[in-house]
MDTraj code that builds the backbone (N, CA, C; nanometers):
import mdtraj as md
import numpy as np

residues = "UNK UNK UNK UNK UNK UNK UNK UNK UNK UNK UNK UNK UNK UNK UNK UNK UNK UNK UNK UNK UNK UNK UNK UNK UNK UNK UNK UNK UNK UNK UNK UNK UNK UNK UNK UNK UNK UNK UNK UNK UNK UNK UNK UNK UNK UNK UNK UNK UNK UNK UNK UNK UNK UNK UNK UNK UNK UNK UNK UNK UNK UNK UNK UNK UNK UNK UNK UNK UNK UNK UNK UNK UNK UNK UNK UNK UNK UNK UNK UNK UNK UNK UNK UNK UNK UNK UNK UNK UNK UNK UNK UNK UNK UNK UNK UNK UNK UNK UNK UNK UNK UNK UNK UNK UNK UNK UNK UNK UNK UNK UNK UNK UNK UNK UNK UNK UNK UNK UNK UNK UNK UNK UNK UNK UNK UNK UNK UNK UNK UNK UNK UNK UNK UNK UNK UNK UNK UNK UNK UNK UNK UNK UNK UNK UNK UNK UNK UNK UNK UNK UNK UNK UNK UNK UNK UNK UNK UNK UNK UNK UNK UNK UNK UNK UNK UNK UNK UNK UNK UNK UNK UNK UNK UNK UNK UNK UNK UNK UNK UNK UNK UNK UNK UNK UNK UNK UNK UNK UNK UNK UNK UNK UNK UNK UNK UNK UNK UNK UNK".split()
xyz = np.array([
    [-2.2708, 3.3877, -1.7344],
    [-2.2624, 3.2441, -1.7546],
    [-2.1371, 3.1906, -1.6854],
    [-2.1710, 3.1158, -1.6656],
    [-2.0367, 3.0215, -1.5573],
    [-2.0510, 2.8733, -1.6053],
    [-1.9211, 2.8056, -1.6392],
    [-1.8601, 2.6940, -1.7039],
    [-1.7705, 2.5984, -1.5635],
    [-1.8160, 2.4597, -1.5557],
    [-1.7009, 2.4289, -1.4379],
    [-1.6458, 2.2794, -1.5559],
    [-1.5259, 2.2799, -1.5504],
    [-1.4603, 2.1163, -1.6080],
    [-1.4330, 2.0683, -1.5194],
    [-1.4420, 1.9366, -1.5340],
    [-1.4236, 1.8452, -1.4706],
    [-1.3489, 1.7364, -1.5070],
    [-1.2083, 1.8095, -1.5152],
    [-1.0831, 1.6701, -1.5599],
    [-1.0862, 1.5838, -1.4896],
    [-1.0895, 1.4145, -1.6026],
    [-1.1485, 1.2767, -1.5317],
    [-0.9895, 1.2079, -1.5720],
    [-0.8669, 1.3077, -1.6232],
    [-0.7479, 1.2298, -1.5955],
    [-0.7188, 1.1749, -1.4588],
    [-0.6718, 1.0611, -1.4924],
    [-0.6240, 0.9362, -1.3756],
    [-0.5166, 1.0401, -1.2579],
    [-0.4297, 1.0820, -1.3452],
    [-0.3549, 1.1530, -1.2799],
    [-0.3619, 1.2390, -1.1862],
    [-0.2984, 1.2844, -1.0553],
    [-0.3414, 1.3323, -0.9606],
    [-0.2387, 1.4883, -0.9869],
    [-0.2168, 1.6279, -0.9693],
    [-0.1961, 1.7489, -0.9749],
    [-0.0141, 1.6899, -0.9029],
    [0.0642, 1.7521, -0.9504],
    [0.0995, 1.8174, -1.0734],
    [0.1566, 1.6994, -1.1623],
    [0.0820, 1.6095, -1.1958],
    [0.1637, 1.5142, -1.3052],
    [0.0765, 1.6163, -1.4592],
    [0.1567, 1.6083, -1.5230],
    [0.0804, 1.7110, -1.6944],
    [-0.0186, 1.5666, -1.7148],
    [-0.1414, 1.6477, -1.8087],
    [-0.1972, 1.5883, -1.8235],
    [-0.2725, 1.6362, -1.9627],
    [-0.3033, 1.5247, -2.0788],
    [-0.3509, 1.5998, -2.1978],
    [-0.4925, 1.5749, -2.1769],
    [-0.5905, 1.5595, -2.0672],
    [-0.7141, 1.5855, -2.0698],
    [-0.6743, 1.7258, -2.0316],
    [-0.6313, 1.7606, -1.9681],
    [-0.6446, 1.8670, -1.8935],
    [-0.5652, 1.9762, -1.9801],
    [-0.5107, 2.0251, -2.0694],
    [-0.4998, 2.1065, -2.1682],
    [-0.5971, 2.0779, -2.2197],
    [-0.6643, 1.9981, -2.2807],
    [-0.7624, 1.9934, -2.4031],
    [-0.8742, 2.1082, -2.2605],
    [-0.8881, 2.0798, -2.2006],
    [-0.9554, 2.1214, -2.1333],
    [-0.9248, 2.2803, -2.0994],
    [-0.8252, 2.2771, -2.0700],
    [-0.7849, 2.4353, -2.0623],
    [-0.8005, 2.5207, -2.2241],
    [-0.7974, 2.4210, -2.3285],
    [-0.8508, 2.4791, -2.4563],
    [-0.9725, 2.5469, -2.4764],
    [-1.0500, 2.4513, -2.4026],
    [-1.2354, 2.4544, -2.4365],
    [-1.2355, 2.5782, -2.2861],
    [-1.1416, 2.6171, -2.1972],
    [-1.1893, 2.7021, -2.1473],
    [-1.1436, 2.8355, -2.1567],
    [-1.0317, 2.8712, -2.2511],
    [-0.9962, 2.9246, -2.3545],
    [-1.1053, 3.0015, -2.4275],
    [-1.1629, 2.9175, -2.4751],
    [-1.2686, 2.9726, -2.5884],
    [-1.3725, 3.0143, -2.4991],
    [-1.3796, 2.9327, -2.3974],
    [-1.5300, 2.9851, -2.2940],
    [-1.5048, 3.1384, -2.2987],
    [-1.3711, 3.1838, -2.2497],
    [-1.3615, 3.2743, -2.1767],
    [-1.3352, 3.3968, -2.2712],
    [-1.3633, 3.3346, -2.4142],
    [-1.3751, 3.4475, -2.5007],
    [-1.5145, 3.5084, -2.5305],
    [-1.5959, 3.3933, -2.4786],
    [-1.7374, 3.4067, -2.4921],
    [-1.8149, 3.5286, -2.3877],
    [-1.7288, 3.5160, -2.3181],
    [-1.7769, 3.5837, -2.1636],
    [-1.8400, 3.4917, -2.0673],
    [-1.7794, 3.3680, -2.0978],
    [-1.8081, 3.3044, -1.9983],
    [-1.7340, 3.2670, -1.8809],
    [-1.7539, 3.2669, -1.7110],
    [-1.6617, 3.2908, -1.6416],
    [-1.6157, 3.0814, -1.6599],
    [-1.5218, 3.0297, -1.6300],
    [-1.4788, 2.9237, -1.6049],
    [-1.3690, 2.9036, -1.4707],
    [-1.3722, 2.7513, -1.4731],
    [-1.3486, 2.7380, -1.3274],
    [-1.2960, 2.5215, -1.4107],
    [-1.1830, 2.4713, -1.3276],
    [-1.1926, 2.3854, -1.3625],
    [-1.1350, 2.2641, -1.2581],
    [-1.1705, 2.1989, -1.2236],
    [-1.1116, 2.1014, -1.1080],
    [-1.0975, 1.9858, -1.1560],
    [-0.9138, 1.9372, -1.1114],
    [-0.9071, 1.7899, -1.1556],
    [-0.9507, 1.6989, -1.0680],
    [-1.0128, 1.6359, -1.1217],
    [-1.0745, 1.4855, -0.9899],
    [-1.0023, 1.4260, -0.9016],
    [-0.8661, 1.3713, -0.9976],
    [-0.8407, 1.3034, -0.9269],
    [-0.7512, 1.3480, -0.7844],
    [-0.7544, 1.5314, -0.7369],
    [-0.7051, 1.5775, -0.6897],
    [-0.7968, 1.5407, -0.5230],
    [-0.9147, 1.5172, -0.5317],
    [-1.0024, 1.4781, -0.4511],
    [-1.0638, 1.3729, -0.3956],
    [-1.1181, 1.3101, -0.2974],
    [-1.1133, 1.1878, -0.2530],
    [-1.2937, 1.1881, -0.3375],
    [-1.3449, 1.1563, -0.4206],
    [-1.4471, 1.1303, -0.4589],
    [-1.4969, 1.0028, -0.4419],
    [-1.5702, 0.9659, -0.3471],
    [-1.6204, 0.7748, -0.3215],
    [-1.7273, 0.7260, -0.4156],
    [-1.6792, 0.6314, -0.4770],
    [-1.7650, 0.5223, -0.5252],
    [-1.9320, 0.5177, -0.4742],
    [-2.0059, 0.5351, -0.5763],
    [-2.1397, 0.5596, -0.5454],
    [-2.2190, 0.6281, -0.5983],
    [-2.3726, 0.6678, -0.5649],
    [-2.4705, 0.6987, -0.6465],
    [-2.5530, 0.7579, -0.4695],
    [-2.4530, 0.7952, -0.4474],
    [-2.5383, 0.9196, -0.3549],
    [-2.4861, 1.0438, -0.3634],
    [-2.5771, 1.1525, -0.3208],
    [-2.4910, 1.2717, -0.3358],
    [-2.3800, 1.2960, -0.1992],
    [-2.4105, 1.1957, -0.1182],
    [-2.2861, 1.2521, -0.0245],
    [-2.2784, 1.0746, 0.0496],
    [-2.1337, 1.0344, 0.0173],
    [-2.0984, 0.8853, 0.0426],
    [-2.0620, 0.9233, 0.1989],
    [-2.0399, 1.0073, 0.2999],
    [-2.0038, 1.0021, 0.4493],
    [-1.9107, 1.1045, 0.4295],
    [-1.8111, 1.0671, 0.5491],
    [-1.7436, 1.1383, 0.5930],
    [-1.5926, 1.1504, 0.5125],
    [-1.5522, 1.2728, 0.4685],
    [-1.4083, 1.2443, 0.3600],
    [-1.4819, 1.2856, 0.2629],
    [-1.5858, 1.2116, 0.2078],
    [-1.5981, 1.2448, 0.1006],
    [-1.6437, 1.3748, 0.0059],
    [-1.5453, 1.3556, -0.1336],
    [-1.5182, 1.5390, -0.1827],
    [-1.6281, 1.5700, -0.2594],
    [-1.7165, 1.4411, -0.3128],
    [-1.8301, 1.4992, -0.4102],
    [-1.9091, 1.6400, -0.3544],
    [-1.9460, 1.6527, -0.2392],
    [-2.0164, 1.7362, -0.1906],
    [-2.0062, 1.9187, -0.2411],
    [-1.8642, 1.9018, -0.2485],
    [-1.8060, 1.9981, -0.2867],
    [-1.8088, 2.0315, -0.4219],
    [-1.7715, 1.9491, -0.5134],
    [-1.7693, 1.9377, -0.5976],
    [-1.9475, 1.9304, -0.6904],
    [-2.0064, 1.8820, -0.6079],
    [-2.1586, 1.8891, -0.6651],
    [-2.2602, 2.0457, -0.6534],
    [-2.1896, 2.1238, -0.5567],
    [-2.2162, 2.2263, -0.5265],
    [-2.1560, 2.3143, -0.6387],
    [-2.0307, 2.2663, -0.7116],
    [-2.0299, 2.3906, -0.8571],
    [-2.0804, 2.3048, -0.9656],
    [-2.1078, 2.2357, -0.9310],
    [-2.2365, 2.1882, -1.0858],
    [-2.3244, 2.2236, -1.0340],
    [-2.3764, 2.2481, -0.9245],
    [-2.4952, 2.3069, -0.9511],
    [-2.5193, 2.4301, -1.0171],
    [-2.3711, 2.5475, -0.9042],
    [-2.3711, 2.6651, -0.9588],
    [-2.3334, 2.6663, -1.1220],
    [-2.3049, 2.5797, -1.1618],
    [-2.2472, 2.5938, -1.3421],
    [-2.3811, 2.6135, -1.4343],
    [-2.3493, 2.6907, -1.5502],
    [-2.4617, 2.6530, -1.6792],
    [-2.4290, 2.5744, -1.7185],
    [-2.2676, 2.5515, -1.7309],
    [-2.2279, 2.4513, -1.8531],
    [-2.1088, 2.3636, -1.7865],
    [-2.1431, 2.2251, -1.8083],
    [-2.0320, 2.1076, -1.7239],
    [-1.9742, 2.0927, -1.8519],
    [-1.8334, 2.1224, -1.8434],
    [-1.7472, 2.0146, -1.9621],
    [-1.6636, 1.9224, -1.8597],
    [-1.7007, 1.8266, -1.9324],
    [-1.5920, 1.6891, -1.8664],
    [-1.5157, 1.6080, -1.9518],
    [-1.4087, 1.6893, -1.8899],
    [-1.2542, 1.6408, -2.0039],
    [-1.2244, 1.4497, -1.9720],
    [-1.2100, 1.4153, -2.0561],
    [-1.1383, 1.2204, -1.9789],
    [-1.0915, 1.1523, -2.1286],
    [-0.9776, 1.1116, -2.0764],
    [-0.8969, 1.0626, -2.1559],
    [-0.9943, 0.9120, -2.2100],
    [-0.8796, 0.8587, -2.3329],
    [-0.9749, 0.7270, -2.3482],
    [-0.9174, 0.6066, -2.2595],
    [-0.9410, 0.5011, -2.1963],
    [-0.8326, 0.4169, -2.1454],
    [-0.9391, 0.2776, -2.1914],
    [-0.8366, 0.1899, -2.2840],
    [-0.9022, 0.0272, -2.2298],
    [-1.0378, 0.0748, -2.3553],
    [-1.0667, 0.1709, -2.4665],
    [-1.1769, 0.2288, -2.5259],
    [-1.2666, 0.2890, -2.4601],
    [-1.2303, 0.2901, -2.3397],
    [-1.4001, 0.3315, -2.2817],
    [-1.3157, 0.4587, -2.1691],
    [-1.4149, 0.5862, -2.1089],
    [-1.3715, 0.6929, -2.0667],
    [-1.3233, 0.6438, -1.9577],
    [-1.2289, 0.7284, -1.8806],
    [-1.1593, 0.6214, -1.7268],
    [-1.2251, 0.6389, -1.6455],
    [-1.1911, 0.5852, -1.6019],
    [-1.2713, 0.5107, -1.4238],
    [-1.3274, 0.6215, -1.3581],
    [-1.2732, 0.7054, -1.3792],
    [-1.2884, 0.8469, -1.2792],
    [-1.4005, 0.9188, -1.3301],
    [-1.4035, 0.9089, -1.4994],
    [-1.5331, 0.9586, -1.5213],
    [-1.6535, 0.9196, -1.5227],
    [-1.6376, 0.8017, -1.5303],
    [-1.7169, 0.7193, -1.4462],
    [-1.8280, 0.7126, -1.3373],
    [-1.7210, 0.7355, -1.2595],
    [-1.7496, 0.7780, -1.1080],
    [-1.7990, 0.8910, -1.1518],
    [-1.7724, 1.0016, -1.1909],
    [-1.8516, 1.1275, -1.1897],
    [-1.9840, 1.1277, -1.2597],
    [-1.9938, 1.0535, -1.3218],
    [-2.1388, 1.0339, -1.3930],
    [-2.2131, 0.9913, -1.2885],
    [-2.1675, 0.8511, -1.2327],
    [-2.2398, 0.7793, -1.1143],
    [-2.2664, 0.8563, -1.0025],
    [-2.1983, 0.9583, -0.9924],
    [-2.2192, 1.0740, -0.8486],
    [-2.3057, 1.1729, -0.8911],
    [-2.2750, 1.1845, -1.0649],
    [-2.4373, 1.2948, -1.1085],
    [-2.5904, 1.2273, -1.0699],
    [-2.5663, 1.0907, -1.1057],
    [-2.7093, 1.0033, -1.1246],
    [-2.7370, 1.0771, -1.0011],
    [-2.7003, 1.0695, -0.8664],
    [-2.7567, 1.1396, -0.7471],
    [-2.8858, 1.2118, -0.7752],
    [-2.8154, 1.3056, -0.8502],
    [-2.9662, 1.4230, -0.8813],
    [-3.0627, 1.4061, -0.9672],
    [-3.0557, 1.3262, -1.0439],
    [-3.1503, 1.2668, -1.1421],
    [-3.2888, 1.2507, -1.0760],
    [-3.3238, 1.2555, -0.9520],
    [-3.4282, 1.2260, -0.9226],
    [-3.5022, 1.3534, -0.8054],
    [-3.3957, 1.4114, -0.8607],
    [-3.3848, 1.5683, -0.7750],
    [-3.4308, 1.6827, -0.8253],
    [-3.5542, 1.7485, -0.7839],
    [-3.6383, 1.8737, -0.8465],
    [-3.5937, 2.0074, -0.8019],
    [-3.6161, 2.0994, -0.9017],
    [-3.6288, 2.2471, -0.8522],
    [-3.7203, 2.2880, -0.7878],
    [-3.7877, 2.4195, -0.7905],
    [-3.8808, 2.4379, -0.7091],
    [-4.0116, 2.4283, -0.7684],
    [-3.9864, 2.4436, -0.9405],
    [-4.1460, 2.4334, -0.9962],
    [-4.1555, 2.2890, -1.0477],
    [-4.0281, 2.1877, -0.9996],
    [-4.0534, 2.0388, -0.9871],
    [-4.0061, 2.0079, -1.0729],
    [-3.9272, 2.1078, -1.1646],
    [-3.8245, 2.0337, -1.3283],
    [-3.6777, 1.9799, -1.2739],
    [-3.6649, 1.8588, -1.3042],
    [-3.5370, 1.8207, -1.2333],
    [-3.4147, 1.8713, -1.2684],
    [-3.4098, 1.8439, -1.1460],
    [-3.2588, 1.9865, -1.0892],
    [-3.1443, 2.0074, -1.2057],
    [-3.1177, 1.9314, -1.3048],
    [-3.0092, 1.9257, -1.3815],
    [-3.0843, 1.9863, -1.5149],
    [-3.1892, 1.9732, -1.5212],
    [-3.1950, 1.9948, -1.6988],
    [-3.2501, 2.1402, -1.7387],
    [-3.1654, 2.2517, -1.6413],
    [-3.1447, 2.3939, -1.7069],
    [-2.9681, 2.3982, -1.7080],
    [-2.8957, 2.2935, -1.7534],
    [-2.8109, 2.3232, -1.7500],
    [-2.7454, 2.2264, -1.9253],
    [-2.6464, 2.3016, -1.9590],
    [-2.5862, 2.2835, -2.1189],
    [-2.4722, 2.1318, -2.0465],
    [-2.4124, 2.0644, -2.1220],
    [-2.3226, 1.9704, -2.1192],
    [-2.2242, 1.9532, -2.2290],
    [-2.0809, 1.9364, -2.2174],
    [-1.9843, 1.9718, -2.3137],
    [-1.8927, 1.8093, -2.2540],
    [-1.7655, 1.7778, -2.3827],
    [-1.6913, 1.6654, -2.3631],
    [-1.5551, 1.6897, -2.4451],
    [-1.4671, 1.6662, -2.3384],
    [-1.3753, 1.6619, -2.4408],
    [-1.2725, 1.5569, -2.4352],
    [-1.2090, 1.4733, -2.4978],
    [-1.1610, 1.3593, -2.5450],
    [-1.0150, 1.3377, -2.6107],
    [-0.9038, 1.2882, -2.5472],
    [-0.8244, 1.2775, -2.5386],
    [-0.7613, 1.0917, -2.5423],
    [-0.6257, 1.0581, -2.6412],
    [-0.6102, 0.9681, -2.5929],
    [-0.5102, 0.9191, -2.7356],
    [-0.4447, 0.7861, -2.7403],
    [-0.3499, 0.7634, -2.8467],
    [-0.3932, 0.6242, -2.9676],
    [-0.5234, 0.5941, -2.9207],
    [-0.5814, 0.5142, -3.0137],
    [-0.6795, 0.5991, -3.0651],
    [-0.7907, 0.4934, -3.1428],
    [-0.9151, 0.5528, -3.1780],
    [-1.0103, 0.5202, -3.0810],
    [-1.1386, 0.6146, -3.1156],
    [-1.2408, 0.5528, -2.9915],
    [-1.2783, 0.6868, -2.9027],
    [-1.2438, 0.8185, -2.9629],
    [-1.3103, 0.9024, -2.9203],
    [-1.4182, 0.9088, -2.9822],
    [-1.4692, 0.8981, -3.0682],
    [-1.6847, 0.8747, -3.1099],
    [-1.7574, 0.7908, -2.9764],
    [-1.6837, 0.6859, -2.9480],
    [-1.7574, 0.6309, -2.9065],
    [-1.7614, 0.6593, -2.7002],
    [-1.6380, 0.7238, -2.7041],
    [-1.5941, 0.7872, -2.5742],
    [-1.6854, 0.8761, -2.5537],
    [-1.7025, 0.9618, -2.6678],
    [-1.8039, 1.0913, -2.6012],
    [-1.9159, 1.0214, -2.6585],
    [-2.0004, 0.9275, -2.6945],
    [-2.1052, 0.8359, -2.6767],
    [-2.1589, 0.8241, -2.5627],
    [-2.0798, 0.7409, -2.4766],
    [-2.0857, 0.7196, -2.3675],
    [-2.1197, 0.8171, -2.2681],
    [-2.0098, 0.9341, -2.2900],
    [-2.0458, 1.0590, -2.1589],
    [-2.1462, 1.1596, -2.2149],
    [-2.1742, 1.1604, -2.3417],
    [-2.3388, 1.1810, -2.3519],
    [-2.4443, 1.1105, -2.3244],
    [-2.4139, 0.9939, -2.3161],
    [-2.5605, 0.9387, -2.2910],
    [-2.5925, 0.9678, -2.1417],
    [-2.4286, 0.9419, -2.0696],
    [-2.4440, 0.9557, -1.9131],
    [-2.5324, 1.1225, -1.8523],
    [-2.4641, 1.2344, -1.9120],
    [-2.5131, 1.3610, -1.9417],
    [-2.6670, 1.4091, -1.9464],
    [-2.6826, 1.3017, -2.0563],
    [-2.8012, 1.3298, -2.1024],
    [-2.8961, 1.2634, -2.0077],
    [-2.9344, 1.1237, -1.9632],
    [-2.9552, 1.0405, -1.8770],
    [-3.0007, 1.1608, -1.7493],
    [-2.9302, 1.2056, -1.7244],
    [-2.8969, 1.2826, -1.5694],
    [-2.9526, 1.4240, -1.6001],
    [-2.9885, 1.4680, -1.7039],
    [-3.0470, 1.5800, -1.7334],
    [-3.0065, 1.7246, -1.8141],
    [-2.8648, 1.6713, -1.8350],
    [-2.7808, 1.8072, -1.8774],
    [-2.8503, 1.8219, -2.0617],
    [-2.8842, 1.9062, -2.1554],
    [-2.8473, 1.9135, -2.2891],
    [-2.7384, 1.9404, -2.3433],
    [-2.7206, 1.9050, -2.4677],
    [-2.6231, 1.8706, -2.5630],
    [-2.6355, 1.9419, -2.6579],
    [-2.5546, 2.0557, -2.6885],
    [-2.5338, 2.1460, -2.8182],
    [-2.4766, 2.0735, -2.9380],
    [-2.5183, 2.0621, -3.0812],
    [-2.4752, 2.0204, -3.1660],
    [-2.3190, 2.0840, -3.1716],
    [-2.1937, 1.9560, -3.1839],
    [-2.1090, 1.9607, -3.2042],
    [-2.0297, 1.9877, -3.0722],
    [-2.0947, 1.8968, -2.9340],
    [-2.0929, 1.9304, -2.7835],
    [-1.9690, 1.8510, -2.7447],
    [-1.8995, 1.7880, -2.8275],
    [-1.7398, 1.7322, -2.8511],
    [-1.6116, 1.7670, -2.9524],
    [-1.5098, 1.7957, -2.8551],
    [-1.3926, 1.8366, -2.9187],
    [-1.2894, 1.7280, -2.8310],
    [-1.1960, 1.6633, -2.9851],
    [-1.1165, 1.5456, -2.9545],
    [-0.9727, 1.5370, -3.0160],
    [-0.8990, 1.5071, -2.9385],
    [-0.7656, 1.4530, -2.9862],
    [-0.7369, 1.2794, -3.0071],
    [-0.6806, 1.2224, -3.1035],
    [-0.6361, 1.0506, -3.0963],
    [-0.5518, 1.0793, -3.1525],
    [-0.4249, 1.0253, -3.1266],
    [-0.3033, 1.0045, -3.1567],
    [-0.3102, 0.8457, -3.2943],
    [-0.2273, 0.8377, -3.3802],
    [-0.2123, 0.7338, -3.4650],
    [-0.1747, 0.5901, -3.3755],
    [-0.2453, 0.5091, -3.4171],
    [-0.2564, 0.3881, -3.3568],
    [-0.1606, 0.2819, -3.3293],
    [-0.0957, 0.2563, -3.2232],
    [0.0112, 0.2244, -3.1697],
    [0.1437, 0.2974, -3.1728],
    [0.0917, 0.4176, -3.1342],
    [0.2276, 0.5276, -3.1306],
    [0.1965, 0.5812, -2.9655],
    [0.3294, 0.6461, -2.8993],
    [0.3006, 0.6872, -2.7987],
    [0.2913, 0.8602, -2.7659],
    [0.2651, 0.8925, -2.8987],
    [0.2309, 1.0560, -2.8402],
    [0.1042, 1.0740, -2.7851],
    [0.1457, 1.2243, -2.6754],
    [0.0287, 1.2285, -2.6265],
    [0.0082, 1.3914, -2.6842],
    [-0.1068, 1.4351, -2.6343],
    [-0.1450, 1.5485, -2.7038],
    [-0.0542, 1.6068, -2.6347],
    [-0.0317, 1.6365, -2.4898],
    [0.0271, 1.7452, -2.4757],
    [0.1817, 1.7703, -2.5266],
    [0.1879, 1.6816, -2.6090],
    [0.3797, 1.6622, -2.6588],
    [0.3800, 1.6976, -2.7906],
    [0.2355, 1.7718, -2.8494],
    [0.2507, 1.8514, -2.9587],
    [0.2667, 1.9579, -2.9882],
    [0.3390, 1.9965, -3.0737],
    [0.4438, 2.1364, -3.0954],
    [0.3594, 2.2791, -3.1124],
    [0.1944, 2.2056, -3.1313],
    [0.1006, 2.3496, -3.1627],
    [-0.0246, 2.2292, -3.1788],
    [-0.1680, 2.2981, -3.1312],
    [-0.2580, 2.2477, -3.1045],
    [-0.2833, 2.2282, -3.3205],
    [-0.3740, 2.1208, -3.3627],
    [-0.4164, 2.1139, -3.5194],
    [-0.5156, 2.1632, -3.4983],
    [-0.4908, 2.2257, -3.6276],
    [-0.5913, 2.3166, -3.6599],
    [-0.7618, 2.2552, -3.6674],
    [-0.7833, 2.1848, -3.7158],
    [-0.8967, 2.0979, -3.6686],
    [-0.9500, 2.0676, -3.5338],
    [-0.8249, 2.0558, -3.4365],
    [-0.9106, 2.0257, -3.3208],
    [-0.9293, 2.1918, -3.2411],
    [-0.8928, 2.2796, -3.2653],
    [-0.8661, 2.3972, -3.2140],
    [-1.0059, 2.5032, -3.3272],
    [-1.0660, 2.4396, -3.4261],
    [-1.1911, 2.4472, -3.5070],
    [-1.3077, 2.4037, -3.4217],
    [-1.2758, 2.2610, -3.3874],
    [-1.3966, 2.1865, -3.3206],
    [-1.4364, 2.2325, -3.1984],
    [-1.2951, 2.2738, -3.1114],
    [-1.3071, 2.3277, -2.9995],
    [-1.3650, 2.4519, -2.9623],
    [-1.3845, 2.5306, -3.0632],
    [-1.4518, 2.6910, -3.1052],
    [-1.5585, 2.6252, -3.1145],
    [-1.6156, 2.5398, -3.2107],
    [-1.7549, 2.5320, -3.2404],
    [-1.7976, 2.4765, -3.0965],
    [-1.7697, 2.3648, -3.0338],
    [-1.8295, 2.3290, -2.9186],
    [-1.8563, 2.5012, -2.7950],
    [-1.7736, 2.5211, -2.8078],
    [-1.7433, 2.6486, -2.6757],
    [-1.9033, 2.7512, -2.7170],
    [-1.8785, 2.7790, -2.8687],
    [-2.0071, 2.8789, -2.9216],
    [-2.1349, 2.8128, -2.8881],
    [-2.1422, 2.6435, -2.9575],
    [-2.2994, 2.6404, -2.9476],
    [-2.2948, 2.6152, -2.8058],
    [-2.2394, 2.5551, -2.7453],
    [-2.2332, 2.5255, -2.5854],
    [-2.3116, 2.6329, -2.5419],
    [-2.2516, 2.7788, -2.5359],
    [-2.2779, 2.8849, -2.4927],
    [-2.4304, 2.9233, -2.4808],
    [-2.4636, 2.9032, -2.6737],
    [-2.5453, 2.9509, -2.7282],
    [-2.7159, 2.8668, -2.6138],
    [-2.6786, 2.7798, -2.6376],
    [-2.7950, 2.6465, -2.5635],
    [-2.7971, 2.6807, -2.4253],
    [-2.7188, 2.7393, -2.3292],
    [-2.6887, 2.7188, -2.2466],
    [-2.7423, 2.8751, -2.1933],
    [-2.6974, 2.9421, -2.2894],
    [-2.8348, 3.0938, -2.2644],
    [-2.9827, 3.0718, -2.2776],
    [-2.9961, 3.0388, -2.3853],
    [-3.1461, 2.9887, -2.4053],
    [-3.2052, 2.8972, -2.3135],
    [-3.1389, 2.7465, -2.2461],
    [-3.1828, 2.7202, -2.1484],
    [-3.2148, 2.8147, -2.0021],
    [-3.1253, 2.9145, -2.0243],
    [-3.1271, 2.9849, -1.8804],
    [-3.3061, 3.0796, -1.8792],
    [-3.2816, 3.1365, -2.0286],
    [-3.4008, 3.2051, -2.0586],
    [-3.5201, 3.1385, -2.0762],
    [-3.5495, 3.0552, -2.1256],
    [-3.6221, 2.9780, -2.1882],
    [-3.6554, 2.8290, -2.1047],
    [-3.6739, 2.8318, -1.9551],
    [-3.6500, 2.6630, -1.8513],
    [-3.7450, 2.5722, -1.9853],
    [-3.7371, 2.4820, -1.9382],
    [-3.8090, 2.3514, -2.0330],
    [-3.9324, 2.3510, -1.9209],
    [-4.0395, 2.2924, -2.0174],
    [-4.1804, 2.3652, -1.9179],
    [-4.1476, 2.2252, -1.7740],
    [-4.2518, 2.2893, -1.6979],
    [-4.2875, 2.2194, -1.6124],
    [-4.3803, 2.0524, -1.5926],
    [-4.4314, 2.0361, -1.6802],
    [-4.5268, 1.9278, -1.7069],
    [-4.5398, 1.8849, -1.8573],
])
top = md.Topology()
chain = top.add_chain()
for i, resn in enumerate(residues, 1):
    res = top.add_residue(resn, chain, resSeq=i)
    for name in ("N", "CA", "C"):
        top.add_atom(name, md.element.get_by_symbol(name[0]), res)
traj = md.Trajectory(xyz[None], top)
């Protein structure tokens, strides 16, 4: 099994980033599973605006669409900004739609033998409705959703900590983050074994 994240922090490599621990958490646990992982920050790449799989010349989706394909399981880490996931993840949803209309060979579209994971970061409230959103996008586009397919951090409301400025991960989110990683896994075998029929 092979896992790729896809940190949708704003931030470009090496600014720290608490999507991107939460993310290195959930791949943590992957990799207790025996699952291999792999994780790329976005905003390290020129990804263009759009709903094709390849916007011209420069552009990094190409690359980047080539290990979702190879992945069982997409987790896509993104902070909350403004309540809603940032811009960047965004864009990565809008660059999945691409394949949505894209078949395998016995004609089941190209995305839906594959598991989908989220993880959620940020200093208000509004992660429910954050990973709302990048499930529906997920789901929309073909990926499934393991019960309990989100693990989240929110900081107390109008304070400025961020996750990564905590002294030890809580025990709760480092719970949630196990359960997502297991059933993730679990769905994500059975899809491999088990394709969803053809017709």
């Amino acid at each position: 099994m092979h896992a790729l994240s896809l940190v949708c922090t704003l931030n470009a490599s090496p600014a720290p980033s608490s999507s991107l621990l939460l993310s290195d958490q959930v791949s943590a646990e992957l990799d207790k599973l025996g699952v291999t992982t792999e994780t790329v920050r976005v905003a390290d790449h020129d990804v263009r605006p759009g709903i094709e799989t390849d916007m011209g010349e420069g552009d990094a989706w190409p690359l980047l669409r080539d290990k979702v394909l190879r992945a069982d399981i997409l987790v896509i880490a993104t902070p909350i900004w403004l309540g809603h996931p940032s811009s960047i993840c965004q864009r990565v949803l809008e660059r999945l739609n691409a394949d949505s209309s894209q078949t395998d060979a016995q004609g089941r579209p190209l995305l839906y033998g594959k598991a989908g994971a989220v993880a959620v970061v940020g200093n208000e409230d509004g992660a429910h409705k954050v990973s709302a959103d990048v499930f529906q996008g997920l789901n929309d586009v073909g990926f499934s959703l393991a019960p309990g397919a989100v693990t989240y951090w929110v900081g107390e409301a109008q304070q400025g900590t961020d996750y990564q400025d905590l002294d030890e991960t809580p025990e709760a989110v480092a719970d949630t983050t196990h359960t997502l990683a297991v059933n993730t896994v679990h769905l994500a075998k059975l899809l491999k074994e088990h394709p969803y029929p053809t017709g």
